[in-house]
C-alpha positions in Angstrom: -123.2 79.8 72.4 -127.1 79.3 72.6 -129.0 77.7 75.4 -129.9 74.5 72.8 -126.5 74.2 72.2 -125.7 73.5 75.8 -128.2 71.5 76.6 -128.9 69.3 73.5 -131.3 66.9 72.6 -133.7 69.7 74.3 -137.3 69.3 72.8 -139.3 72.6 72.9 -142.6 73.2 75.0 -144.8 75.3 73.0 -146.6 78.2 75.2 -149.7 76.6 74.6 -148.6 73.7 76.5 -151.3 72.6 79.4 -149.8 72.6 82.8 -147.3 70.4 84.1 -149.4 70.0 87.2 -152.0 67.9 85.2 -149.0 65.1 84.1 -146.9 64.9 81.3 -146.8 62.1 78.4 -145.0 59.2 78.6 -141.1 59.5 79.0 -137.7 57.8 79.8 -137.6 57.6 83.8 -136.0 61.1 85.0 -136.9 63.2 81.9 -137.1 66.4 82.9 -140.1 68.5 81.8 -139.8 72.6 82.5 -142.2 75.3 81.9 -142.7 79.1 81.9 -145.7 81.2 80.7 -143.6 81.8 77.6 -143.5 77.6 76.8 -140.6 75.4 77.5 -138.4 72.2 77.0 -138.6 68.3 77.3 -135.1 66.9 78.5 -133.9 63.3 78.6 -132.0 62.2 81.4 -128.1 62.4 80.8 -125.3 63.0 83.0 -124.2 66.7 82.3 -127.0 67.9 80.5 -128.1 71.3 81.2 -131.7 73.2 81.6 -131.1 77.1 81.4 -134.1 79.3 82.6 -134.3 83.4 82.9 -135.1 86.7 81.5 -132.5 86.3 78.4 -135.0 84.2 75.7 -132.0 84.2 73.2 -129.6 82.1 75.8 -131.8 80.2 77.9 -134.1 77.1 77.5 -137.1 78.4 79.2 -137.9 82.0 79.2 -138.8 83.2 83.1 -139.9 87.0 83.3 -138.6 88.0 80.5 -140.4 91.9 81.1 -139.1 91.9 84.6 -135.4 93.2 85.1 -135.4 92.0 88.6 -135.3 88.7 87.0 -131.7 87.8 86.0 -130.8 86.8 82.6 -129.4 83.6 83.6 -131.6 83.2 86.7 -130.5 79.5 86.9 -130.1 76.2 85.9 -130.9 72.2 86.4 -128.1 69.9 85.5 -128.4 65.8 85.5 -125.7 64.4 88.0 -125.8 60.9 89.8 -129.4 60.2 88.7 -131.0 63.1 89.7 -131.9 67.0 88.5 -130.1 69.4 90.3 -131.5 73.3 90.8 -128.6 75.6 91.0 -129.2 79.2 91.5 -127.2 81.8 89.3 -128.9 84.7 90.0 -128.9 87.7 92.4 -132.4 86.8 94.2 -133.5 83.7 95.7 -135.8 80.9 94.0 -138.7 79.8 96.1 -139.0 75.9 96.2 -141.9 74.0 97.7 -142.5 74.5 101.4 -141.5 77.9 101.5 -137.5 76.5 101.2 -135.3 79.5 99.7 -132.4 78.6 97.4 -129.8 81.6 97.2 -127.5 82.9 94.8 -124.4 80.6 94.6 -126.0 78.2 97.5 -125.3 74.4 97.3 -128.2 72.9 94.7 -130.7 70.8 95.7 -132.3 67.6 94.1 -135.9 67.5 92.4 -138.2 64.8 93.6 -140.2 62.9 91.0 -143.6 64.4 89.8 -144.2 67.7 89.9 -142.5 70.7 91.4 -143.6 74.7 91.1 -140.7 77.0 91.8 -141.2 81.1 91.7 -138.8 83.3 91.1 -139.3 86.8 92.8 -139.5 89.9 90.7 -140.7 93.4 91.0 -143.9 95.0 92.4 -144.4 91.8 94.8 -144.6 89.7 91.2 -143.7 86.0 91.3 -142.9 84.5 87.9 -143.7 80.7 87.9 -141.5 77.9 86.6 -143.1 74.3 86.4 -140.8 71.3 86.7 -142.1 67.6 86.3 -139.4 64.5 86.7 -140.6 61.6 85.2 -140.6 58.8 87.4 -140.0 55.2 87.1 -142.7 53.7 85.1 -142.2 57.1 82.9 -146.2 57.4 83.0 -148.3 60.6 83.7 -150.5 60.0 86.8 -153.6 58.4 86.0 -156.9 60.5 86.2 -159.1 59.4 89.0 -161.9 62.0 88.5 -164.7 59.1 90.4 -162.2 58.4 93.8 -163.4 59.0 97.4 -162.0 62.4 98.2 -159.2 61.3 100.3 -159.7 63.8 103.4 -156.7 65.4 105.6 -154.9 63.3 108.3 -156.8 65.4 111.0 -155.3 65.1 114.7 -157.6 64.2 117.9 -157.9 66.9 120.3 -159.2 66.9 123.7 -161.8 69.5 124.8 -159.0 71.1 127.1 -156.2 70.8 124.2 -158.7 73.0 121.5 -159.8 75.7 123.8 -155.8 75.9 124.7 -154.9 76.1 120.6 -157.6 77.9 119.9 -156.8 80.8 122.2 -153.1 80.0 121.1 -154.4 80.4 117.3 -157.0 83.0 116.9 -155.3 85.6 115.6 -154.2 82.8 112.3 -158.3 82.1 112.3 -159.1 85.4 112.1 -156.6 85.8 109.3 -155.1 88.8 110.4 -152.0 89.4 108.3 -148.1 88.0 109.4 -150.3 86.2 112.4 -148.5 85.3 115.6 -149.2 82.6 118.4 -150.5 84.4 121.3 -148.1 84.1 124.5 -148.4 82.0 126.9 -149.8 84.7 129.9 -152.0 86.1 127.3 -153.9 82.6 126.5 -154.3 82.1 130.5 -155.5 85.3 131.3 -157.9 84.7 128.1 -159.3 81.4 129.3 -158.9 82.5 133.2 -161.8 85.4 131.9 -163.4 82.6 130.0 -163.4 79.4 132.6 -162.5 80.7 136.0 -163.0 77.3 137.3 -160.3 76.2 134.4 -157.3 77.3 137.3 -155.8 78.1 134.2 -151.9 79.7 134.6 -149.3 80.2 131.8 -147.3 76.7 132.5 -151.0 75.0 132.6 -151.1 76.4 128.8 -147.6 75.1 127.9 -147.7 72.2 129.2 -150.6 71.6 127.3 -149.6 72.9 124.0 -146.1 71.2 124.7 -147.5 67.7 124.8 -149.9 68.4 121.4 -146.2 69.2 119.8 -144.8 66.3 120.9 -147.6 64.0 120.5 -147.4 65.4 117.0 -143.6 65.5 116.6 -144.0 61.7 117.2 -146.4 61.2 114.5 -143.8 62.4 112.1 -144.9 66.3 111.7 -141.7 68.0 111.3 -140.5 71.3 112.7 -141.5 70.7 116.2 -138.5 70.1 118.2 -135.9 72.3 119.8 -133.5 69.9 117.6 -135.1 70.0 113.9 -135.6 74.6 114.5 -132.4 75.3 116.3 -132.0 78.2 118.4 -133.2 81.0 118.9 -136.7 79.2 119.0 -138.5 82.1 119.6 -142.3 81.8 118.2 -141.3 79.0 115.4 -142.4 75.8 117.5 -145.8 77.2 118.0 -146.3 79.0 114.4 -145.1 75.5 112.6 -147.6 73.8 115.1 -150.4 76.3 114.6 -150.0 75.8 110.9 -149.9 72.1 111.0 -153.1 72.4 112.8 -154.5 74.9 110.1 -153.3 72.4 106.8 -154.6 69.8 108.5 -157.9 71.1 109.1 -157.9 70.1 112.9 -158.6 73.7 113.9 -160.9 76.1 111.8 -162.2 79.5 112.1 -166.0 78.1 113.5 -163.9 77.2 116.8 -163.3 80.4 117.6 -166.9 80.3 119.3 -165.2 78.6 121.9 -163.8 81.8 123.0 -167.1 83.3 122.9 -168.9 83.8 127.0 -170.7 80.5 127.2 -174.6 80.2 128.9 -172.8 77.2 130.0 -170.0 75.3 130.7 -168.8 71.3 130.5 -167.1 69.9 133.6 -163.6 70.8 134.5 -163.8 74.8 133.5 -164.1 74.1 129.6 -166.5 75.7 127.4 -168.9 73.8 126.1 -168.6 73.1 122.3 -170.5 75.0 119.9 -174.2 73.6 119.1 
C-alpha cells in the first residue's frame, strides 16, 4: 500500500515550493498544507484522511530525513478527526512542537491550530530535520502582506527601579548568554546587591518577595508558567527560568542593564543604582 493510497485526494508539494511560513494559496477551511526539504502535500479536510511523514519516500506523503537513520521510516502522522488535524507520533524519538512541547512515541496526539506550525524531528549529530504545517483557516485565505505597517513592538512589562536591579542580578547569567543559564539563588542576588547598595538592607526574602510579586503581577496579566499550580512540583528553578525568559522575549530586560550591576559613582535614593546614562 503507498502513502497516496492512504491518504487520497493528496496533492503534491514540489521541493521548490516557497515556505509555508510566507502563507499558502487559497484553500477549503482546514486544508492541511505539509512540507519537508524534499517537497510535500496539499490535503483537503476530511474525516479519516491521513498525512504520512518520515525517512521511507516510497510510503510516506512527505519525505522527513530521508539520509538520517535516526529518523524513523514512518516517523508519524496527521489524521482529520472532529474538525481538526491531529499529530500522532509513530516513531522511536520525540517530535518537537512549538514552545518547546515534546510529543513522544505512542503519546496521546495533539491538535494543530490554524496558520502555520514548524515541527522538528530530532536526528543524528544534534541535526533537526524541519516539517512545515499550515491549516487553512476560515476564510481559506493566505495572510495578507503588510510590508508598510507600524512594526508592532513587544508587550514590554513596567518595572520599578528596585524590581530591575533585583531581575537583573536574578538574570545575568541568561544576559550574558552563558550556555544552559540558571537564575541566580536567592542569597547570591542579596549578597550581590548587599556589595552593590549597602544602604539597599537587601536579604534573600527582600529578593523573593520582590521577584515573587513581578511573577504574580505577571501571572495575572496572563503569562503562563508562573504558578506553583500551572509547574507542579518539584518547582525547583522553573518559576524563575519561565519568568526570566518572559522577561528576555519580551524585551523588558536586555544585556545593556547589566551596567546596573556595575560599582556606581553614584547612587538614587533608597540603595538603588542609578540607571545607566
Amino acid at each position: 500500500m503507498t502513502a497516496m493510497r492512504s491518504g487520497g485526494q493528496a496533492e503534491p508539494l514540489g521541493a521548490d515550493h516557497g515556505s509555508l511560513a510566507y502563507g499558502v494559496p487559497p484553500a477549503a477551511p482546514g486544508t492541511i498544507f505539509a512540507l519537508a526539504v524534499t517537497g510535500g502535500v496539499r490535503m483537503p479536510p476530511r474525516d479519516g484522511r491521513e498525512v504520512l511523514f518520515g525517512r521511507n519516500r516510497d510510503d510516506v506523503h512527505v519525505c522527513v530525513g530521508e539520509d538520517d537513520r535516526k529518523v524513523s521510516r514512518r516517523q508519524g502522522f496527521l489524521v482529520r478527526r472532529r474538525d481538526a488535524w491531529w499529530m500522532h507520533n509513530t516513531g522511536r524519538l520525540p517530535i518537537r512542537l512549538p514552545g518547546s512541547r515534546l510529543l513522544f512515541p505512542e503519546e496521546e496526539p495533539v491538535p494543530l491550530a490554524e496558520g502555520y506550525t514548524a515541527v522538528f524531528v530530532r536526528g543524528s549529530a544534534e541535526r533537526e530535520h524541519l516539517l512545515e504545517l499550515y491549516v487553512s483557516g476560515a476564510d481559506g485565505r493566505r495572510p495578507e502582506s503588510r510590508p508598510q505597517d507600524v512594526t508592532e513592538p513587544p508587550r514590554m512589562w513596567r518595572l520599578s527601579p528596585e524590581e530591575r536591579l533585583v531581575l537583573v542580578s536574578l538574570a545575568q547569567r541568561y544576559l550574558l548568554q552563558q550556555p544552559y543559564p540558571q537564575p541566580m539563588a536567592w542569597r547570591q542576588v542579596a549578597e550581590q546587591l548587599a556589595e552593590l547598595a549597602p544602604d539597599g538592607r537587601w536579604t534573600p526574602k527582600r529578593v523573593e518577595h520582590l521577584v515573587v510579586a513581578v511573577r504574580t503581577r505577571l501571572a495575572r496579566a496572563g503569562v503562563a508558567g508562573l504558578t506553583r499550580e500551572e509547574v507542579g512540583e518539584p518547582v525547583g528553578n522553573s518559576l524563575n527560568d519561565n519568568l526570566v525568559k518572559e522577561l528576555l522575549l519580551s524585551t523588558s530586560l536586555v544585556p545593556p542593564d547589566l551596567a546596573l550591576l556595575d560599582p556606581p559613582d553614584e547612587t538614587a535614593p533608597g540603595g538603588v543604582p542609578a540607571p545607566p546614562g
